[in-house]
N, C-alpha and C positions, 0 to 999 in steps of 0.2 A: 690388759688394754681394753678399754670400751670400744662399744662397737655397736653402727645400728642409729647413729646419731645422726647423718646428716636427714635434711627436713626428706617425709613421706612425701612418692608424689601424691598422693591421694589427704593429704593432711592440708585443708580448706578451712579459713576460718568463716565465719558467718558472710562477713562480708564479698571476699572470694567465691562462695558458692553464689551470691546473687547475682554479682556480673555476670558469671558467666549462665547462668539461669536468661539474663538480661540479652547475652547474645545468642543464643539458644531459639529464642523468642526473634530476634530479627534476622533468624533462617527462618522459621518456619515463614512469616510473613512474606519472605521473598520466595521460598517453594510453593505457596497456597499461589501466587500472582504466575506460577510458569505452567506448563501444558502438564497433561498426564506422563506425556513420555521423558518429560526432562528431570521431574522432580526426583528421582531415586539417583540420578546421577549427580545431580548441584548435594544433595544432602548427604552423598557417600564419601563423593571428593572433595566436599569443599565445605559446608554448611555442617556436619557433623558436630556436635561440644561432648567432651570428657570432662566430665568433673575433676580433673585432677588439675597439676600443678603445669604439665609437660606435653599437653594435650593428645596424650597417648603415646603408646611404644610406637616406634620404630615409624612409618608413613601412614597408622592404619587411623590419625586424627584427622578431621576434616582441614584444609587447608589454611582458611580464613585464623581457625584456632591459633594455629602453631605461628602464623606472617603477622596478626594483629595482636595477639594476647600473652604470645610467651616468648623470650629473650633467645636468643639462637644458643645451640647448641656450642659447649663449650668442654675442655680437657684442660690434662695436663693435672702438675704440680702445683694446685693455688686453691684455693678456698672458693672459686666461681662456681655456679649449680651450672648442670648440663643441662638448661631449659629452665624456665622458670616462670610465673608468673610477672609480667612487667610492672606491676606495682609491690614487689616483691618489697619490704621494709628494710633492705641492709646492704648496702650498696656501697662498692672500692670507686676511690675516685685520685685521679692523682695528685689534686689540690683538695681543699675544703672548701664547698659549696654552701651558698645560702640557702640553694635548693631544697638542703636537710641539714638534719641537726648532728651535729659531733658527737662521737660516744668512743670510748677506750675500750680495752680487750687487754688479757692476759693468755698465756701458751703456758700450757701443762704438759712438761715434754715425756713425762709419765705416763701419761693417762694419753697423748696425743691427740689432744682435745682444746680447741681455741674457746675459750668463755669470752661472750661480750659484755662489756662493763656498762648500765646504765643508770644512773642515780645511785648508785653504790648498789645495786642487784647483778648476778650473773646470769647471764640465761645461757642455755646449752645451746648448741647448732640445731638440733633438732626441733626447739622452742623458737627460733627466728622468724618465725610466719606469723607468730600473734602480737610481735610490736604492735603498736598502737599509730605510729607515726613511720615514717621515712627517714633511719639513720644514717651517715657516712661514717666511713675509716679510710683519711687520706693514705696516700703514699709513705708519707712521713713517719706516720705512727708503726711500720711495719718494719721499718729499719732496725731497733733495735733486737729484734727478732730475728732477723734474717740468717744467720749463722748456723741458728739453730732448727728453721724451719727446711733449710735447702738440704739438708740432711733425711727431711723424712720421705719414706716411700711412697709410691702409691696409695697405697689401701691406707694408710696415714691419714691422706688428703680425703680421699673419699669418704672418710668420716664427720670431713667438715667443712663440705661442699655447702656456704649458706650463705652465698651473697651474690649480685650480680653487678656489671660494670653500671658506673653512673650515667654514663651516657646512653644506655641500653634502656635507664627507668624512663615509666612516663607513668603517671595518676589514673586511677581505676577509669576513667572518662574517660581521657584522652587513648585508654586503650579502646574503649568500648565504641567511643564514634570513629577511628580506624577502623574495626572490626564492621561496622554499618556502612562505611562509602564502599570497602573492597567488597563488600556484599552484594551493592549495587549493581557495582562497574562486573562484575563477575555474572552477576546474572542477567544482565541488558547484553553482556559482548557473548558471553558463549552458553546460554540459555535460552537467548529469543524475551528474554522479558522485556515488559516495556518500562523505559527508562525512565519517563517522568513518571509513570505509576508507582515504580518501585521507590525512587525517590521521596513519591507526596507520603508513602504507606512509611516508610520505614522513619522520616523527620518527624511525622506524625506519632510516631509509638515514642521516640526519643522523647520529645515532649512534653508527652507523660508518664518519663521517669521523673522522681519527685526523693531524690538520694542526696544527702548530704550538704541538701540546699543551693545545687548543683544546677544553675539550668540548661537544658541541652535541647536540638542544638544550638551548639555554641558558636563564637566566632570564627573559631578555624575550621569550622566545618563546609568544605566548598556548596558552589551554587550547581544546581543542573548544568547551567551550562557551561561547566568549567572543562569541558574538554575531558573531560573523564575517561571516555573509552579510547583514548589518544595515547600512544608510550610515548612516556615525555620525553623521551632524545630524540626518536627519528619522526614523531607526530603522526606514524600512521598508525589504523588500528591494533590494536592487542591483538585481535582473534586472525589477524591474518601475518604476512612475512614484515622481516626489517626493511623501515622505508617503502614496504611495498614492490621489492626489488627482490627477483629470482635469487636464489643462494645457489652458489657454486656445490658440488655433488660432494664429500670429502671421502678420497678412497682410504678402504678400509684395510688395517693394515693385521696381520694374524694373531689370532686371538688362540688360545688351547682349546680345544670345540668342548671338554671335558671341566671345564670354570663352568662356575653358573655366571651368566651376562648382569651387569651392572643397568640402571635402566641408560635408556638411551634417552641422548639429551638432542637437542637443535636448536639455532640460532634464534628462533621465535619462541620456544622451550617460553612460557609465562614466569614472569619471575616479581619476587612485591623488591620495592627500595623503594630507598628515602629520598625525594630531591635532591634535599640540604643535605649533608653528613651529618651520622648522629653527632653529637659533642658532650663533654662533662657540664660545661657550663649553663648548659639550655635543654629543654625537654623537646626535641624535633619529635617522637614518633606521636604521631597526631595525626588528624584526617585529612590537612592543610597538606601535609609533606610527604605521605605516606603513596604509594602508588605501583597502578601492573603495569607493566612494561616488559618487553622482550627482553631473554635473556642474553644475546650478543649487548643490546642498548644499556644494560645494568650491567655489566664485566666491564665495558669501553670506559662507563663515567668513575668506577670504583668511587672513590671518595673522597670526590669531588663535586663541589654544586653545578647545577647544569651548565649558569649562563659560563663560568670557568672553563667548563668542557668546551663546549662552542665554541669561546673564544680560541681554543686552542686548536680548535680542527681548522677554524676561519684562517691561522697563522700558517698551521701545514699546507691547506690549500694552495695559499698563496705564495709558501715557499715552492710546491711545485708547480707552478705557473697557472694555474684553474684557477 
C-alpha cells in the first residue's frame, strides 16, 4: 500500500508562498501603526503567517490566517484536506461549474490511491498543489466508484485528502483582500488603531501589488465607512456584548475537576462569517462578504443571508405580539 501521499502542509508552490508573504506584509503595516503595548498581541493572536498550507497545528496560527486564507477544518471518509489553502486547485462540487474546468480520476483499489486525470496525465494526491488552474470533479463522476470507495478505511482516506469543497474556493485575491479588511476591522476594534489610517496604509500597499495583472483594491473591497467595526446582525460593536445587551449568567453545570477544560467560549466570543452563504455556484469569500461578528450573532444566522434572518425574527416578533 502507498503511503505519505496526501499534499504536505508545508508543500507551497511559488505562488502560494507569495501571498502569503503578501499577507505577512499587511500585518506588519497594521502592527508598525499600533502602540508599543499592543503589537506582540495583534501579531501572536491574530497577524501571525505560517508558511504552510493549514496555517499551523492546532490554534498556535495567527487568526486572520486560518478565517481568511485557509478552508475550515474537515473529517471523515472523503478525499477533503483538513485545512487548506483557499485557492487550492481541485475542488468537489455537486454540479459542474464554469467557475473551473472538468478533469476525470480513476481509483486504484490496490494501491488505494485516487489518480486525477488531466489531458491524459495522472497526477498523484500529493502533486495536486502545482495544477496550474482550478479543476472540478462533480458529484456525478464519483458515482461509479462509490461501491468501492465506502469500503475503505480511514488511513485509506487519509492518503488522499486533496481537494476541497467548491463553495469553500475563492482566487488567490480574493483571499488576500479578506485577509486585509479582517486586518483592519481587528486592529481599529480591539487594538486601538486608527481606522482610517490603517485603511489609507493597507489600500495603499494593496495597490501596489502588481500579480497577475490583477488590480487591487478591487470592487468588492468595502469603503471605510461601511460599517465595519459593526457585527452584522445585532449592528453593535464587535469588541463589546450582543446588541449591546447584558447576557444572562449560564450556570455551570459539573465538569470532572481531573479533564483538562476545553476553552471557554461566550456570546460576544469573535467569530469571522460570511453574510451571504458560501455556495458552489459563486465565489462569496471575499472582502465584500467576509466579516467579525459575535459569536451568538454567527450561530443565530447559520446559513442564511442576513436580510432572510431579519425577515424571520421580524415574523416571530410579531407572532408574539412585540
Amino acid at each position: 500500500m502507498a503511503s505519505g501521499r496526501t499534499i504536505s502542509v508545508r508543500k507551497l508552490t511559488k505562488k502560494d508562498k507569495s501571498v502569503l508573504e503578501l499577507c505577512e506584509k499587511i500585518s506588519e503595516i497594521i502592527k508598525d501603526e499600533l502602540s508599543d503595548e499592543k503589537r506582540e498581541s495583534f501579531w501572536t493572536d491574530f497577524g501571525k503567517i505560517h508558511l504552510t498550507r493549514d496555517a499551523g497545528s492546532g490554534r498556535s496560527g495567527g487568526k486572520l490566517q486560518r478565517d481568511a486564507l485557509c478552508t475550515p477544518g474537515k473529517g471523515g471518509k472523503n478525499p477533503l484536506s483538513n485545512r487548506n489553502l483557499r485557492w487550492h486547485p481541485l475542488v468537489v462540487a455537486n454540479s459542474p461549474s464554469d467557475r473551473f474546468k472538468n478533469c476525470d480520476f480513476r481509483v486504484d483499489n490496490e494501491e488505494k490511491t485516487i489518480f486525477i486525470i488531466i489531458n491524459n496525465e495522472e497526477w498523484l494526491p500529493e502533486d495536486i498543489y502545482k495544477l496550474p488552474e482550478p479543476y472540478c470533479i462533480s458529484l456525478e463522476s464519483w458515482n461509479s466508484y462509490s461501491e468501492v470507495l465506502k469500503e475503505w478505511k480511514m488511513e485509506d482516506w487519509n492518503q488522499n485528502n486533496m481537494t476541497i469543497l467548491a463553495s469553500d474556493y475563492s482566487p488567490w485575491y480574493d483571499a488576500l483582500e479578506t485577509y486585509a479588511i479582517l486586518g483592519i476591522i481587528c486592529g481599529s476594534s480591539f487594538f486601538d488603531g486608527n481606522l482610517e489610517v490603517l485603511y489609507k496604509k493597507v489600500t495603499e500597499f494593496l495597490a501596489s501589488i502588481k500579480t497577475d495583472d490583477i488590480n487591487l483594491p478591487s470592487e468588492k473591497f468595502p469603503s471605510c465607512n461601511d460599517n465595519l467595526l459593526l457585527c452584522p446582525v445585532c449592528r453593535a460593536p464587535i469588541n463589546g456584548t450582543v446588541a449591546n445587551m447584558d447576557r444572562l449568567i449560564k450556570e455551570k453545570s459539573w465538569k470532572a475537576p481531573w479533564k483538562t477544560k476545553k476553552k471557554t467560549t461566550s456570546d460576544s466570543e469573535l467569530w469571522t462569517f460570511h453574510m451571504d452563504p458560501l455556495i458552489e455556484s459563486e465565489g462569496r469569500h471575499n472582502a465584500q462578504n467576509v466579516r467579525f461578528g459575535h459569536r451568538w450573532c454567527a450561530n443565530s444566522k447559520l446559513d442564511h443571508k442576513i436580510d432572510y434572518f431579519l425577515q424571520y425574527m421580524k415574523e416571530v416578533l410579531k407572532n408574539h405580539g412585540m
